[in-house]
Wavefront OBJ file of the C-alpha trace (Angstrom):
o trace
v 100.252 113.784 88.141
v 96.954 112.804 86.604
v 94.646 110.153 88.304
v 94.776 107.804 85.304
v 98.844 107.859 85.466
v 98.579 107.195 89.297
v 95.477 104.786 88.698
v 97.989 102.596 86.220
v 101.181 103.178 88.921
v 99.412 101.891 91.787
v 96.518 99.564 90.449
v 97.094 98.538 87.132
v 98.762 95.148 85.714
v 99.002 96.301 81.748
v 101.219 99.741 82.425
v 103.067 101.286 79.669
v 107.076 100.958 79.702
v 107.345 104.792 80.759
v 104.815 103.977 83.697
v 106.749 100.575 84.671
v 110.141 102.303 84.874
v 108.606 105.267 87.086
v 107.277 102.530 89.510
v 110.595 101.120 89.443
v 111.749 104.560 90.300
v 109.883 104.948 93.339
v 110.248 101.700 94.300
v 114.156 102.208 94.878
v 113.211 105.009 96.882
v 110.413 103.176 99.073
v 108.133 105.279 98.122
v 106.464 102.646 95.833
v 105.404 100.801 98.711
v 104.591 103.476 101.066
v 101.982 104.457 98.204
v 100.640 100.740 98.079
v 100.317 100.538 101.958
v 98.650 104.388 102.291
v 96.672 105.395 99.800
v 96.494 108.512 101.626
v 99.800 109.558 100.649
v 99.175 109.166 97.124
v 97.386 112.782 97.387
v 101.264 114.308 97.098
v 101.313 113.249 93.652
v 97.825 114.691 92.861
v 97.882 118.625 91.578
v 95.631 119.953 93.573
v 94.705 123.538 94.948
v 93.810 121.598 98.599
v 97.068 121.027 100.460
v 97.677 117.736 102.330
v 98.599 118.301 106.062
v 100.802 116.484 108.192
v 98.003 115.977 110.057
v 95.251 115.044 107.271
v 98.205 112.165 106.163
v 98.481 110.495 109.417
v 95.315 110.750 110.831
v 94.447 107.002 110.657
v 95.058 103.959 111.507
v 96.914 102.938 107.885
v 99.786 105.318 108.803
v 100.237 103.434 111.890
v 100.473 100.095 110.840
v 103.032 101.165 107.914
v 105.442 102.527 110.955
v 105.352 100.024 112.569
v 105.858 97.525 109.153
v 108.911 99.965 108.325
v 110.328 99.927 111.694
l 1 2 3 4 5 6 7 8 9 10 11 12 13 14 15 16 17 18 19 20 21 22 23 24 25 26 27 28 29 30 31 32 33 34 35 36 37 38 39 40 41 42 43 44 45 46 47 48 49 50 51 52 53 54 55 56 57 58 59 60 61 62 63 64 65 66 67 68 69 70 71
């Protein structure tokens, strides 16, 4: 996904209706707010030749606090 489609997913106010009903999308799955809470994981949706660990996504505090939010 390009970083102006994630930029208007995640940031932006003014979104397009095909952008607003992919947020919706994630949202029903959580991942919506998993992306608002850990910007980290937004890196998945990035196409990219450098692969995202395990350990490069929870390596912080922010991955902490959202377990124990979700729990």
């Amino acid at each position: 996904m390009s970083p102006n489609i994630l930029e208007d997913l995640f940031n932006s106010t003014e979104t397009s209706p095909c952008i607003v009903k992919l947020g919706n999308g994630l949202e029903s799955l959580g991942l919506y707010q998993v992306g608002k809470q850990l910007p980290t994981f937004l890196y998945l949706f990035h196409s990219t030749l450098i692969p995202l660990t395990y350990k490069k996504l929870t390596n912080n505090n922010q991955f902490e606090k959202l377990c124990m939010q979700l729990s």
